[in-house]
LOKE-747994 format. One record per residue (C-alpha): residue in three letters; x, y, z. Coordinates in steps of 0.05 Angstrom, whole numbers, plus 32768, in hexadecimal, padded with zeros to 4 digits. Layout:
BEGIN
ALAXYZ;...
//
This chain:
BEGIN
UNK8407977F923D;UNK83E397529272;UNK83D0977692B4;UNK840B977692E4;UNK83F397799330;UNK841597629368;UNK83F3972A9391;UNK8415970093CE;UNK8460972293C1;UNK84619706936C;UNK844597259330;UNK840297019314;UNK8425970992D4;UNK846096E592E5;UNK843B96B39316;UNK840996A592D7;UNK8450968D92B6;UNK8467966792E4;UNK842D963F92E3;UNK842196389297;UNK846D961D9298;UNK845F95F192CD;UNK842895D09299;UNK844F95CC925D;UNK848A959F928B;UNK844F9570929C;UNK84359571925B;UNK847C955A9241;UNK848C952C927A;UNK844795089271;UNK8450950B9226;UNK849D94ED922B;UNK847E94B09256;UNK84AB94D09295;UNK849494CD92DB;UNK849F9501930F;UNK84D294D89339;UNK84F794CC92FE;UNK84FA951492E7;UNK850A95249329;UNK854E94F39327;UNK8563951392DF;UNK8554955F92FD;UNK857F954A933E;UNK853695589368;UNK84FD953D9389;UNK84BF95249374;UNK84A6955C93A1;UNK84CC9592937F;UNK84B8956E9338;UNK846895759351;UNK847895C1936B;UNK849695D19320;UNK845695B29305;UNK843195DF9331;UNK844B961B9320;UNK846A96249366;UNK8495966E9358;UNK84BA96589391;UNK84E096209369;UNK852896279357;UNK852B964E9315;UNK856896279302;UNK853F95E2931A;UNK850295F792E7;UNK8535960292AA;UNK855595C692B6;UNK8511959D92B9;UNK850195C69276;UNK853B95B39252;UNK853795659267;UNK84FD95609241;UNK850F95929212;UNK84E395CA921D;UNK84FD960591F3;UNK850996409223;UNK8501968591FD;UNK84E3966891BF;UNK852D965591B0;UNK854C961C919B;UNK8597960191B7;UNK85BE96309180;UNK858C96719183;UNK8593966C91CD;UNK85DF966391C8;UNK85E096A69199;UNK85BE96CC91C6;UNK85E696BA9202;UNK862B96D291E0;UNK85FE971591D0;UNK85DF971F9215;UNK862B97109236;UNK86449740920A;UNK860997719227;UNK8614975D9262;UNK8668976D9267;UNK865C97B39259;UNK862197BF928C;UNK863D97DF92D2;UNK864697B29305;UNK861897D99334;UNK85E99811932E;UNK85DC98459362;UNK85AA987B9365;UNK85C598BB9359;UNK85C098EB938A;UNK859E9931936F;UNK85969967939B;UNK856C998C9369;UNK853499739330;UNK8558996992EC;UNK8533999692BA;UNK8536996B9279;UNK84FD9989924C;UNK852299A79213;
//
């Protein structure tokens, strides 16, 4: 496991992501022959949001990024479309029997658990 340290409010880790995924869409969109304005009309964007993705900006639009990934077909997950679809239907089904909510519980005492 990488070294996880908190620096300007993100993890390195996950800013060190953000940023490798930000190379791999300009690697595809240069690759595909695509500029950035007209990436940024098929993700719905700006060529300014298009340059902040290539950046690795962490403040861009998770949903934005995806999209831009799947354009130029990026696989997300190392999954392609029917893995990906498999695993959705398993992590709903997950996902309908997690609570809604969790709260703390409130303890007045410490729980002995060593058996």
């Amino acid at each position: 496991m990488t070294n996880i340290k908190a620096s300007n409010g993100f993890i390195s880790y996950a800013e060190d992501a953000v940023k490798v995924f930000g190379i791999m869409i300009r690697e595809k969109r240069i690759a595909k022959k695509m500029s950035q304005v007209e990436l940024a009309e098929r993700i719905g964007s700006s060529r300014k949001t298009v340059s902040a993705i290539e950046n690795g900006s962490p403040k861009t639009n998770i949903g934005t990024v995806f999209l831009a990934a799947a354009i130029l077909k990026i696989n997300l997950f190392d999954a392609d479309e029917r893995l990906m679809k498999n695993t959705m239907m398993n992590k709903n089904q997950i996902k309908a029997l997690l609570p809604k909510s969790v709260r703390k519980s409130i303890v007045a005492e410490k729980v002995n658990d060593d058996f």
